[in-house]
LUMTINU-710425 format. One record per residue (C-alpha): residue in one letter; x, y, z. Coordinates in steps of 0.05 Angstrom, whole numbers, plus 32768, in hexadecimal, padded with zeros to 4 digits. Example, Ala and Ser with C-alpha at 12.3 -4.5 7.8 and 13.67 -1.06 7.14 Angstrom:
BEGIN
SITE   rest     xx     yy     zz
SITE      a   80F6   7FA6   809C
SITE      s   8111   7FEB   808F
This chain:
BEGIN
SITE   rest     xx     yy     zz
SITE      x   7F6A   811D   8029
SITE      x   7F6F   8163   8029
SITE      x   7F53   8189   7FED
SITE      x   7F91   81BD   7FEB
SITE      x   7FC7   818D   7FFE
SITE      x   7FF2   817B   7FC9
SITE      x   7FFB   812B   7FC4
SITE      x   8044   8110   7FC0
SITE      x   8049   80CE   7FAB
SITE      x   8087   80C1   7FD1
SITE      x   805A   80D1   801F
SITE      x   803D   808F   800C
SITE      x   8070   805F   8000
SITE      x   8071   8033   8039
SITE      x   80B5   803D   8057
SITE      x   80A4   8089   805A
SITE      x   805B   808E   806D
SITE      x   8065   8084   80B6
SITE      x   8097   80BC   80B9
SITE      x   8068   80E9   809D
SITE      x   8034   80DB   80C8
SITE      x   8062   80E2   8104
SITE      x   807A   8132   80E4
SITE      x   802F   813A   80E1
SITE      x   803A   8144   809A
SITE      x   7FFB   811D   8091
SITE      x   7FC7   80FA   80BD
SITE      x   7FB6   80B3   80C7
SITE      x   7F74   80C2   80A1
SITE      x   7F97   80E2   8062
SITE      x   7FB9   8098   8061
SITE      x   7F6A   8079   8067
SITE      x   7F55   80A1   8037
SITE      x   7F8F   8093   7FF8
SITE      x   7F91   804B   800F
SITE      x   7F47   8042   7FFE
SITE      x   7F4B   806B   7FCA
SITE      x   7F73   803A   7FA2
SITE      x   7F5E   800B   7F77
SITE      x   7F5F   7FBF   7F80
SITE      x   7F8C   7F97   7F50
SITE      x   7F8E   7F57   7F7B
SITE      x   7F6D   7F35   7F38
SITE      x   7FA6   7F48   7F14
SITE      x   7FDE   7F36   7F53
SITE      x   7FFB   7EF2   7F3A
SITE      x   800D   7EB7   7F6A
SITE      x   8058   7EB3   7F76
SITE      x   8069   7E81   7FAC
SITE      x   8064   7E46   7F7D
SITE      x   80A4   7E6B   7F5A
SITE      x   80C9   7E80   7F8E
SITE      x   80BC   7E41   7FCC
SITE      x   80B0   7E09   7F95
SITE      x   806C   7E01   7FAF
SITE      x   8032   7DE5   7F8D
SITE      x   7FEB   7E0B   7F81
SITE      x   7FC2   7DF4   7FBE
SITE      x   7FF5   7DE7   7FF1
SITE      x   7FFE   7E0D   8028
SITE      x   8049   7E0E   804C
């Protein structure tokens, strides 16, 4: 990302980030760039099918 642009969290909420992109408001690689910038919390992410589908651990629908 640009050095002297000025990050808005809100340009990289999903629903929005298109639109950006689209106003040229920023470029496909500014998105690259913040998505690999973030860190990776999948150990911490928690499995919720079993919860919401009833499902047990190991089976796959």
């Amino acid at each position: 990302m640009a050095e002297n642009k000025k990050i808005n969290p809100l340009q990289y909420d999903k629903r929005v980030m298109n639109r950006f992109v689209q106003n040229q408001k920023m470029s496909q690689k500014d998105v690259a760039q913040y998505l690999q910038s973030l860190p990776d919390m999948s150990a911490q992410g928690e499995d919720i099918a079993p919860k919401i589908y009833g499902e047990k651990k190991g089976h796959a629908a």
